[in-house]
C-alpha positions as CSV (number, residue, x, y, z in Angstrom):
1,X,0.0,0.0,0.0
2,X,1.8,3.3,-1.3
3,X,1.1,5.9,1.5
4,X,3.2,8.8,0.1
5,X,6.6,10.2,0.3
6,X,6.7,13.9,1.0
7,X,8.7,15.0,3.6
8,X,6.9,15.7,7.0
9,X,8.3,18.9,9.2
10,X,8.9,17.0,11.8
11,X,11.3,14.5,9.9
12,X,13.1,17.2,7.6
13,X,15.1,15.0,5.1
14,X,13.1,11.8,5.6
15,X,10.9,10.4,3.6
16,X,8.0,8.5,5.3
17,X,5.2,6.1,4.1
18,X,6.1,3.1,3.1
19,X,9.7,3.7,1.7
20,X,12.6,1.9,3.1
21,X,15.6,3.3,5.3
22,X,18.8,2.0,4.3
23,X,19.4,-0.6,6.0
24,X,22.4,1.2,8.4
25,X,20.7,4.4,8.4
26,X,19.9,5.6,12.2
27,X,15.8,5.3,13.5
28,X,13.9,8.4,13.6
29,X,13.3,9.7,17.0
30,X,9.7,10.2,17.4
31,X,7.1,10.7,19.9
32,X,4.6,7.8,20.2
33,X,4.4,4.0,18.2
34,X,1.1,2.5,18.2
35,X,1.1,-1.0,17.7
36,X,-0.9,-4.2,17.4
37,X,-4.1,-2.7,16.8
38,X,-6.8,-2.9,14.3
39,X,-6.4,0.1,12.6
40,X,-9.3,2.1,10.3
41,X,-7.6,5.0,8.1
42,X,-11.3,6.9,8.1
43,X,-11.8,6.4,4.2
44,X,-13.7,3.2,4.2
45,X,-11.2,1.1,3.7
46,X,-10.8,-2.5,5.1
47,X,-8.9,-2.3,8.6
48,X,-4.9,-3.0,8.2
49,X,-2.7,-4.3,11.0
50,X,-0.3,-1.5,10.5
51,X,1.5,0.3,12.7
52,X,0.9,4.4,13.5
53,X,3.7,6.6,14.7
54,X,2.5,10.2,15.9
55,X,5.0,12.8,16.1
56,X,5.1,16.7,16.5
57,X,0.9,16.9,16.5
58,X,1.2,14.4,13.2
59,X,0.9,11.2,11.6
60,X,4.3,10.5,10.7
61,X,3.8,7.0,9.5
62,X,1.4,4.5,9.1
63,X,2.7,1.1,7.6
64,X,4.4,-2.1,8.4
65,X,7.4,-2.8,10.5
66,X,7.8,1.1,12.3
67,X,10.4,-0.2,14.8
68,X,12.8,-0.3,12.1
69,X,12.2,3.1,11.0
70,X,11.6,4.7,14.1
71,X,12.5,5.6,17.7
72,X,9.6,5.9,20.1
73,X,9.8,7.6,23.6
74,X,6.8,5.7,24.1
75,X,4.7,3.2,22.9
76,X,1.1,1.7,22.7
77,X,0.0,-2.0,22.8
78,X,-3.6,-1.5,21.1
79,X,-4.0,-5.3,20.7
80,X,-7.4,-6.4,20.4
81,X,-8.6,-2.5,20.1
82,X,-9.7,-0.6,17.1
83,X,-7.2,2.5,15.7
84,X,-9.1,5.3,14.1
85,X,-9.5,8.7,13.2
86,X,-11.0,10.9,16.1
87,X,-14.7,11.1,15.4
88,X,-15.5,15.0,14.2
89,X,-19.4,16.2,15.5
90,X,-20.6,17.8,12.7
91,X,-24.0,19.6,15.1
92,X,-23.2,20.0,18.7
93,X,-24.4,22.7,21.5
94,X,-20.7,22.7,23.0
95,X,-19.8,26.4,22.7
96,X,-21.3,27.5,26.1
97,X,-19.3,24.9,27.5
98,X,-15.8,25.3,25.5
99,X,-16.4,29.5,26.9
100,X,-16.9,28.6,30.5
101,X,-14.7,29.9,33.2
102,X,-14.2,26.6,34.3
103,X,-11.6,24.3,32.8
104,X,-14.1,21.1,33.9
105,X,-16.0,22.3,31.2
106,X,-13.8,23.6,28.8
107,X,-12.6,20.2,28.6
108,X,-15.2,18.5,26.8
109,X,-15.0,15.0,28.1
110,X,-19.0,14.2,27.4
111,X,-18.0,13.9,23.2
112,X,-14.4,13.2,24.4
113,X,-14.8,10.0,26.1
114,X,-17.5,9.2,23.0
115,X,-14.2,9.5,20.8
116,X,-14.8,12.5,19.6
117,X,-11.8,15.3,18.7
118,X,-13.5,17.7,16.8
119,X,-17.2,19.8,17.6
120,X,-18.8,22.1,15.0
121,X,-20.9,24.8,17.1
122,X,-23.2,27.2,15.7
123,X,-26.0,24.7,14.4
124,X,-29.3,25.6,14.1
125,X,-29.0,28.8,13.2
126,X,-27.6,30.2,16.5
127,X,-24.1,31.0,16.1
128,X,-22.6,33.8,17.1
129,X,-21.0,36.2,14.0
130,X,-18.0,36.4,16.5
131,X,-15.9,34.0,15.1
132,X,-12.4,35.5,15.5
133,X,-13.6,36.3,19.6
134,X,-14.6,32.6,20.1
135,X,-11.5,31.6,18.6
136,X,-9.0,33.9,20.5
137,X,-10.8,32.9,23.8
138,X,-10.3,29.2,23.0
139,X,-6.8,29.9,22.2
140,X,-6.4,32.0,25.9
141,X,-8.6,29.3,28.2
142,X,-7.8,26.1,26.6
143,X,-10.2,23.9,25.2
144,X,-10.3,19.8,25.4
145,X,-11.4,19.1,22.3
146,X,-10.8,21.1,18.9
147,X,-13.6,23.4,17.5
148,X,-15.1,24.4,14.2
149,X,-17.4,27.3,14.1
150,X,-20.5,28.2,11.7
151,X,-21.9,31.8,11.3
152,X,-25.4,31.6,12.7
153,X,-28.8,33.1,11.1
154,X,-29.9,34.1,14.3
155,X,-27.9,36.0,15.5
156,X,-27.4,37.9,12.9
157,X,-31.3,38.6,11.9
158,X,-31.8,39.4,15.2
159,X,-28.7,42.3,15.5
160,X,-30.8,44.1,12.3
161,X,-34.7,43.2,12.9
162,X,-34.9,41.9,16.5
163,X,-37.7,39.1,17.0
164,X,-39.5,41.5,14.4
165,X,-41.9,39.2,11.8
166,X,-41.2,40.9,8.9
167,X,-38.7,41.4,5.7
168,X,-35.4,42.9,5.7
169,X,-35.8,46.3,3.3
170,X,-32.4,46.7,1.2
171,X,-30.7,48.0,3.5
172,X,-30.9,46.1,6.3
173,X,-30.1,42.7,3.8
174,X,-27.0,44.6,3.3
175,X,-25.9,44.9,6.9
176,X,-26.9,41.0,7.4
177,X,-25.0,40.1,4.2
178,X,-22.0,41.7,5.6
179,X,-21.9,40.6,8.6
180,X,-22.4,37.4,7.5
181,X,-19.3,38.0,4.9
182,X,-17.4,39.3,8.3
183,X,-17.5,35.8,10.2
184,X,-17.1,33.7,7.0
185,X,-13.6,35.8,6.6
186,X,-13.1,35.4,10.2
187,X,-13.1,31.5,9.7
188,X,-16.5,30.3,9.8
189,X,-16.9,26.9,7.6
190,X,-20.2,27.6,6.9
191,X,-24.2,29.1,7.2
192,X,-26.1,27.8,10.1
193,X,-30.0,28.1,9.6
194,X,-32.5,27.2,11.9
195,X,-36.2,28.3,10.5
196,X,-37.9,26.3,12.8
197,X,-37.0,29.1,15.7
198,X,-38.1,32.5,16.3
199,X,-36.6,35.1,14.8
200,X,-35.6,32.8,11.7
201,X,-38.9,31.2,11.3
202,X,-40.1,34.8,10.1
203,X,-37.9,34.9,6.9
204,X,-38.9,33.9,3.3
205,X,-36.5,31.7,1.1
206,X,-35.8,34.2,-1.1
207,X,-34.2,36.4,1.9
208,X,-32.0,32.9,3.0
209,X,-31.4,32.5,-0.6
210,X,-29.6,35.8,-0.8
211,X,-27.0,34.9,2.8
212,X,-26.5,31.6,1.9
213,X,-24.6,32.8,-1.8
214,X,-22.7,35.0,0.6
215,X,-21.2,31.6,2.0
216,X,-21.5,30.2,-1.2
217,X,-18.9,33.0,-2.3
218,X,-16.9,32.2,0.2
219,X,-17.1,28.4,-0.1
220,X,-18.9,27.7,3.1
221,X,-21.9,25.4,3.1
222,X,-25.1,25.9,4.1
223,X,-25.9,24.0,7.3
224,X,-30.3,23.8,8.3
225,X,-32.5,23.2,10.7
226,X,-34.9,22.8,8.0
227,X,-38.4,25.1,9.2
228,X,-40.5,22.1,9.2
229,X,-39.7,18.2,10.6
230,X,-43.6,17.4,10.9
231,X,-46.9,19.5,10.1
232,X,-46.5,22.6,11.7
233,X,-45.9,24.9,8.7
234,X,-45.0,23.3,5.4
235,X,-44.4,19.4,6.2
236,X,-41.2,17.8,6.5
237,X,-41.2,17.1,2.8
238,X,-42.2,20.7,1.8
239,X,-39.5,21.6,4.1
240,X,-37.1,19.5,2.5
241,X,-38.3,20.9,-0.8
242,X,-37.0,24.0,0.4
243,X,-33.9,23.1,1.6
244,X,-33.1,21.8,-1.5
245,X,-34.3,25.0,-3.7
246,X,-31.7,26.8,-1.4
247,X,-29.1,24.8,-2.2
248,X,-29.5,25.1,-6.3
249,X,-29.9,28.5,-6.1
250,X,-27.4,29.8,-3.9
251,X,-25.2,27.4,-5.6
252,X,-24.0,25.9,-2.1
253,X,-23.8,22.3,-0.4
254,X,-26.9,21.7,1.8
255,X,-26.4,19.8,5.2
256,X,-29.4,18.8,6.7
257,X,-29.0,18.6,10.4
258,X,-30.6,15.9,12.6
259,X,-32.4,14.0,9.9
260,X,-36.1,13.0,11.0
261,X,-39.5,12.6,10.4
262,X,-41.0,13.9,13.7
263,X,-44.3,12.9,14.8
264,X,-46.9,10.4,14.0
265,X,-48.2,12.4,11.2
266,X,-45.3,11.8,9.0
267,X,-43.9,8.8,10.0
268,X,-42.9,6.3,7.3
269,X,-42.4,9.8,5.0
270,X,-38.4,8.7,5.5
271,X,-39.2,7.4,1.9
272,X,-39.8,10.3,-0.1
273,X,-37.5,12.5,1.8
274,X,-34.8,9.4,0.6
275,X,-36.2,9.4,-2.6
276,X,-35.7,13.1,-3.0
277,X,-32.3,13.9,-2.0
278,X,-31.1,11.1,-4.4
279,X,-32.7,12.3,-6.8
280,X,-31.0,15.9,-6.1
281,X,-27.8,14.2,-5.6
282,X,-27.9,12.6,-8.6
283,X,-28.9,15.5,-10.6
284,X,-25.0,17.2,-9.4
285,X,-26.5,18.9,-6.2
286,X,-24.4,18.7,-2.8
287,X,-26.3,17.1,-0.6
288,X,-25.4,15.3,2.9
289,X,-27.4,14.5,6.3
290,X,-26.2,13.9,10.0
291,X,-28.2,11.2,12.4
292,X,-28.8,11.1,16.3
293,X,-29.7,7.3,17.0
294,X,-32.3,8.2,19.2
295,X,-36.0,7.8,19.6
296,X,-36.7,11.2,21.3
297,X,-35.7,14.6,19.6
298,X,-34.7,17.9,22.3
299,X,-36.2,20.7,22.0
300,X,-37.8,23.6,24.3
301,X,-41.5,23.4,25.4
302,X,-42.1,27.0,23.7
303,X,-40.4,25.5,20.3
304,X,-42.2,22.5,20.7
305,X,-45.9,23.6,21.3
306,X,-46.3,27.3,20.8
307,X,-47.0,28.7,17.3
308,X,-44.8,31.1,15.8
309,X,-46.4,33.9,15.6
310,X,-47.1,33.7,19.7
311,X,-43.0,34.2,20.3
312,X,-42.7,37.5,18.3
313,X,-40.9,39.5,20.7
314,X,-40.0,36.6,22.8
315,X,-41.1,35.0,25.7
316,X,-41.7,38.2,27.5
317,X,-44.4,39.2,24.7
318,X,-45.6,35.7,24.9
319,X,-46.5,36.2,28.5
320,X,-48.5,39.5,27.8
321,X,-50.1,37.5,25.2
322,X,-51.3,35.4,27.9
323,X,-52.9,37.7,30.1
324,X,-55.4,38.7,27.3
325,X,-58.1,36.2,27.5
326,X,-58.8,36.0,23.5
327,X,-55.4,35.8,22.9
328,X,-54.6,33.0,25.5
329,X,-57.5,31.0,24.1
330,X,-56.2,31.1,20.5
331,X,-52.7,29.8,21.4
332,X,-53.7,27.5,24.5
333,X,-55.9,25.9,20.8
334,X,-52.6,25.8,19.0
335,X,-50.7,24.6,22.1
336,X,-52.9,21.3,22.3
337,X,-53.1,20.7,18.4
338,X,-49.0,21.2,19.3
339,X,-49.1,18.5,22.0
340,X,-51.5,16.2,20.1
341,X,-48.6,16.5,17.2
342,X,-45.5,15.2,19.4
343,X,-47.8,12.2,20.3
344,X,-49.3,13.5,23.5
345,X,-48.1,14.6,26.9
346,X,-47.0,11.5,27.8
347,X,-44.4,11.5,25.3
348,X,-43.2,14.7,26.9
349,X,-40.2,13.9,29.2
350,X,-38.9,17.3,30.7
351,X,-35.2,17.3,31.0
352,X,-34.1,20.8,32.3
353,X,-35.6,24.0,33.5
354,X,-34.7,27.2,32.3
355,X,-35.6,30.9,34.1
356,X,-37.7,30.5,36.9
357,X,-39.7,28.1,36.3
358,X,-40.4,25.2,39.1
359,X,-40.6,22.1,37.6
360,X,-38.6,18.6,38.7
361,X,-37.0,16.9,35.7
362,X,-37.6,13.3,35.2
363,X,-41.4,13.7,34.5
364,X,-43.8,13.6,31.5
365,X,-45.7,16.7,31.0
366,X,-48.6,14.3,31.5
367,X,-47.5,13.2,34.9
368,X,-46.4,17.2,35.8
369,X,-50.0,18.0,34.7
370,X,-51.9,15.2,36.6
371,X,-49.8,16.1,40.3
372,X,-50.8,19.7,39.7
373,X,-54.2,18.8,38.9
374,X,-54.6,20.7,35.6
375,X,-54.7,19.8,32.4
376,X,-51.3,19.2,30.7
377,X,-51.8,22.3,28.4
378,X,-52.0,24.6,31.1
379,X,-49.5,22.8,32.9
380,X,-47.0,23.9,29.8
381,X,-48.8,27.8,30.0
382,X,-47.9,27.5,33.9
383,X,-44.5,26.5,33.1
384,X,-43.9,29.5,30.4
385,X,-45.7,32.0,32.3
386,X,-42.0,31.5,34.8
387,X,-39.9,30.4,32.3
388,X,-39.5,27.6,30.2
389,X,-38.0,23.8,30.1
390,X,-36.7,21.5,28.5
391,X,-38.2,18.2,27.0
392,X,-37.2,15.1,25.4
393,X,-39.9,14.3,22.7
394,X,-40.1,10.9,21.9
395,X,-41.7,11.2,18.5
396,X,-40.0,9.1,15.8
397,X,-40.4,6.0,14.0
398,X,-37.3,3.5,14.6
399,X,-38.4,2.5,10.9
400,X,-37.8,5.9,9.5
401,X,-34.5,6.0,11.9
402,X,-33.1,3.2,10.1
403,X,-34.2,4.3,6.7
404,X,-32.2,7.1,6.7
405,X,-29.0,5.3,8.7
406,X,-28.2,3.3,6.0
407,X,-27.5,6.1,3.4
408,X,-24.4,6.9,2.5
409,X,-24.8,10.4,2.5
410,X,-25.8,10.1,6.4
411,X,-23.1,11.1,8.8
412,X,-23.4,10.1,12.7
413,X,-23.9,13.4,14.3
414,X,-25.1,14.4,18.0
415,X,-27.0,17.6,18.5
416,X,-25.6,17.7,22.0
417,X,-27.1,19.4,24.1
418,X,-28.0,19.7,28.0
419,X,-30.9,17.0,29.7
420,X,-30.6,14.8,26.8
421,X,-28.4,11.5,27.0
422,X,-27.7,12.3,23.0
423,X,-24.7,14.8,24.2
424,X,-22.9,12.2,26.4
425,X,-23.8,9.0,24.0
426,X,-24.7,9.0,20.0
427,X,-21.7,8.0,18.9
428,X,-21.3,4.6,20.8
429,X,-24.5,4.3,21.1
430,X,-24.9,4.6,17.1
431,X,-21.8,2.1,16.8
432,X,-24.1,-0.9,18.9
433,X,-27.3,0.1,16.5
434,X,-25.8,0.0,13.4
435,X,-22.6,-2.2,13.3
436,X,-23.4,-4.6,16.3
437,X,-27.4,-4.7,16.1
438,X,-29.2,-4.4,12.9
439,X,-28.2,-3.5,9.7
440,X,-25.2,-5.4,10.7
441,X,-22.8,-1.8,9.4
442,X,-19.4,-2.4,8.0
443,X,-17.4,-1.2,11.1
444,X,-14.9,0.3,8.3
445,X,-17.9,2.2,7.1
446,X,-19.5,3.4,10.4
447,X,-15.5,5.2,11.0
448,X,-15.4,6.8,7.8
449,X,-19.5,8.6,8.4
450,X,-18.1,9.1,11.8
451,X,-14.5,10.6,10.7
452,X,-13.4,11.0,7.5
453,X,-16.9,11.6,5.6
454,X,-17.5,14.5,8.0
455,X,-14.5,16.3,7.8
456,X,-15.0,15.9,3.8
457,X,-18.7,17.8,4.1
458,X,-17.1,20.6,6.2
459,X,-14.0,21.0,4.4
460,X,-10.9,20.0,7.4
461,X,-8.7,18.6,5.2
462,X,-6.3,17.7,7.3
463,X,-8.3,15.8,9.8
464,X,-10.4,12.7,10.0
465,X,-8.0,10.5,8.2
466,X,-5.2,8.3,9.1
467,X,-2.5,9.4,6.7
468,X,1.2,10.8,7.2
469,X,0.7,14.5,7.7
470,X,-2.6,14.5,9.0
471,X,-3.7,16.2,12.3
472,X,-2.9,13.1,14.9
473,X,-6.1,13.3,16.2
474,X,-6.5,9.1,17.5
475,X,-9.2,7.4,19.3
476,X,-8.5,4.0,20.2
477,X,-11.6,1.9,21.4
478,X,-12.2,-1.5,22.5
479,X,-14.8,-2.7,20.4
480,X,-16.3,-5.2,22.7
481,X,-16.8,-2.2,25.2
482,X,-17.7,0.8,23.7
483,X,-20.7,1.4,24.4
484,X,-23.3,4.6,26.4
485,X,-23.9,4.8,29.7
486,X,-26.2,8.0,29.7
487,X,-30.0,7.3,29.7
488,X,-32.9,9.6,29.5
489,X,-33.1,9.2,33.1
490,X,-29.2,9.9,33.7
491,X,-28.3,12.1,31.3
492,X,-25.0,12.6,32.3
493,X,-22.9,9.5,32.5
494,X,-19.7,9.4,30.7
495,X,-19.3,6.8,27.8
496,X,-16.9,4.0,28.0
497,X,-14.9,1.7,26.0
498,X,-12.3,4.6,24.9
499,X,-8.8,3.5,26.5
500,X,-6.7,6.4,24.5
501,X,-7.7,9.3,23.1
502,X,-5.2,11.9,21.1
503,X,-6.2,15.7,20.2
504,X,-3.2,17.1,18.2
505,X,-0.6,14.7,19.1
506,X,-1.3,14.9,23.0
507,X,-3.1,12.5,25.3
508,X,-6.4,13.3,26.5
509,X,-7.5,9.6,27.4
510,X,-5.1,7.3,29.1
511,X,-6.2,3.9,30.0
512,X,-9.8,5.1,30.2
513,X,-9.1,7.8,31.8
514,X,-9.0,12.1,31.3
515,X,-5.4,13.1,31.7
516,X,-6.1,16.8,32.3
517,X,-5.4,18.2,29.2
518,X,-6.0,21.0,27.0
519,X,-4.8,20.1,23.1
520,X,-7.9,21.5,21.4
521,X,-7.7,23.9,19.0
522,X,-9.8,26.3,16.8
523,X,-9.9,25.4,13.7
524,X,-10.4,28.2,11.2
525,X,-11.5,27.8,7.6
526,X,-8.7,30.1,5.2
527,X,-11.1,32.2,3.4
528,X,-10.1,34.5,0.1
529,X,-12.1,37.7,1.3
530,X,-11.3,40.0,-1.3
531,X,-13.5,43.1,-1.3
532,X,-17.0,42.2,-2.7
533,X,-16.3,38.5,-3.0
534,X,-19.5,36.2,-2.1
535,X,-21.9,39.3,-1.4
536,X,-23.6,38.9,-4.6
């Protein structure tokens, strides 16, 4: 297997791959040998038994017979354990945590100890413009894990119109198409959409249209929380439709985030959603999907039951909405078609509270309702008249969850996020589903939509592959052991089954263990930003 010869940095003068040393020429001197293990390069090739050398934050060498090339300080017996590339998060809810004051935190371990060395933040629409400020402060702090950022259509609506349910005039496009032009030059990878949330949910496709060939100019992609994943507006599929119409005419690569059909009303409509985005991919457009393996989405009681045009202003005008009686009556209607839709209050598990409201986790919204002796509707209008929650909504079909696993243009993905066990366990938990339970997944294949395809949709070309060169990013897992330990009940609980993990060349999982470190990096996409180029 030819692996290359270009000289690495680290090895000035030497060539590396699979090229031979004379046979009196000196070892190498390097930093770490990994041997013995079953090794996956992240492409989708079949495993190898070869050996990986790390040195200087890099794959030096992958190949047979390293001990005669190199010089170790240290080695690795990974007998009996899988060798890949460290699993990259393409939707995650980590930036709060890779900010905090606290190092605990900053560290990341809940994707960490799932294998993962890489988080994109900014899904669903909500990330900040700030790019080159997140990415100096994760320089200054420290962060476990590294960190890819996308430029938010949030954020940025809101700076210009507020919560506001109305057009942008000329003007006002302008100033979001530059600031969206600001945080692509900044390093953003791509456009994060999320028009199933207020302020976003207000804008037409033409006015997304217009940002996302900003990215497009700037060759970002255009990452969405489509605005429907069920019947509240358009239908998943019409959704989809619109997705997709983005994507042709902004001339940009479409990632559809968390991939569902959401609610009894469209399940089994996995099959024309399928049958749709092949049909776009095979007409030239750019089109890929990430996967949570679980049952129950996360969401926000006031995103989950309360029409849109109840949170203009925000939560505050929501509340005054509430006090007037004809008002209250129209969305407490709304609110129960809304619970009716996520398959009752039963399947309403409520993970977190947020403001002041006074709620225990761990209950339904039906069994909430039932010990305050109201009916669950107005238990969800006493809970937003304080503040607001945080459910679990167990509204999907494990047929349509399958349906869409098995595509190869379906990456595994997290949407991390607090309350739910999805932040602390998709990615082992997606390894049992797919490769050891049904469909019986080519482990070679469930690495490469965990690693390499991922870092191929966001454009980090020098990560999620095993190759000299390459970020050494490493996870090394015990396949017989890898495996979740958080549960809707206990969110919290730490994965297991990863013995070693590397970020950048340096340890953060020894023998199952965190080591303390900080090796995470930014990672900034190198953007052309010539005046006027992409605002078009």
């Amino acid at each position: 297997m030819k692996l290359g010869n270009a000289a690495l940095p680290a090895l000035a003068g030497i060539l590396v791959g699979c090229q031979s040393l004379p046979d009196d020429a000196p070892r190498v001197p390097v930093d770490l040998l990994i041997t013995g293990g079953t090794v996956y390069d992240g492409t989708g090739s079949p495993a190898t038994a070869d050996d990986l050398v790390i040195s200087d934050g890099l794959v030096a060498y992958l190949g047979p017979d390293a001990r005669t090339k190199y010089l170790p300080a240290r080695e690795i017996d990974a007998t009996g354990l899988v060798v890949a590339p460290g699993f990259i998060d393409p939707h995650t809810h980590a930036a709060g945590d890779l900010s905090s004051d606290g190092a605990d935190r900053r560290a990341n371990l809940p994707f960490a100890f799932q294998g993962i060395t890489t988080v994109v933040v900014g899904n669903d629409g909500g990330g900040s413009p700030d790019v080159a400020a997140q990415a100096e402060l994760a320089k200054a702090q420290g962060i476990g894990t590294n960190v890819a950022y996308l430029a938010g259509f949030g954020p940025i609506r809101e700076e210009v119109l507020g919560k506001e349910d109305r057009a942008p005039d000329a003007d006002e496009m302008s100033v979001m198409k530059a600031r969206l032009r600001g945080a692509m030059c900044e390093g953003a990878w791509g456009f994060s959409a999320g028009l199933y949330y207020v302020p976003q949910a207000y804008s037409q496709t033409d006015e997304v249209v217009a940002l996302a060939r900003v990215a497009s100019g700037l060759g970002g992609f255009y990452d969405t929380h489509m605005r429907d994943e069920s019947t509240y507006n358009v239908t998943v599929t019409g959704a989809l439709a619109e997705t997709l119409e983005i994507g042709r005419r902004a001339d940009i690569p479409v990632h559809i985030a968390h991939i569902k059909a959401l609610g009894p009303a469209v399940w089994g409509h996995s099959a024309k959603m399928i049958e749709a985005i092949e049909d776009a991919r095979a007409s030239g457009q750019r089109v890929t999907a990430d996967q949570y393996p679980w049952e129950a989405s996360g969401t926000r009681i006031s995103a989950a039951l309360v029409p849109r045009s109840a949170l203009e202003g925000g939560l505050d005008a929501l509340r005054e909405r509430f006090k007037e009686p004809a008002s209250r009556a129209a969305i407490r209607a709304a609110m129960v078609d809304g619970i009716a839709r996520r398959g009752g209050a039963s399947k309403l598990l409520i993970t977190g509270r947020l403001g002041e409201a006074e709620i225990d986790t761990g209950q339904t919204l039906q069994e909430y309702a039932e010990a305050a002796k109201v009916e669950p509707v107005d238990a969800a209008i006493a809970i937003l008249m304080q503040g607001d929650a945080r459910v679990a909504s167990f509204n999907m079909s494990t047929a349509d969850i399958a349906a869409f696993a098995v595509r190869d243009w379906v990456v595994t993905g997290s949407d991390g996020s607090s309350g739910h066990p999805r932040k602390y366990g998709s990615f082992p938990k997606a390894y049992r589903d797919l490769v050891l339970g049904e469909p019986g997944m080519d482990l070679a294949r469930f690495i490469e939509r965990s690693s390499g395809q991922t870092a191929k949709l966001i454009g980090l070309q020098d990560r999620g592959r095993l190759a000299p060169g390459m970020a050494a990013d490493v996870v090394i897992f015990d396949p017989a052991t890898f495996a979740p330990q958080a549960t809707y009940q206990a969110p919290r609980e730490l994965s297991v089954g990863v013995r070693h993990l590397f970020v950048n060349g340096e340890q953060v999982i020894a023998e199952g263990a965190y080591t303390g470190s900080l090796p995470g990096r930014p990672l900034l996409k190198r953007t052309a930003c010539a005046q006027g180029n992409g605002d078009s």
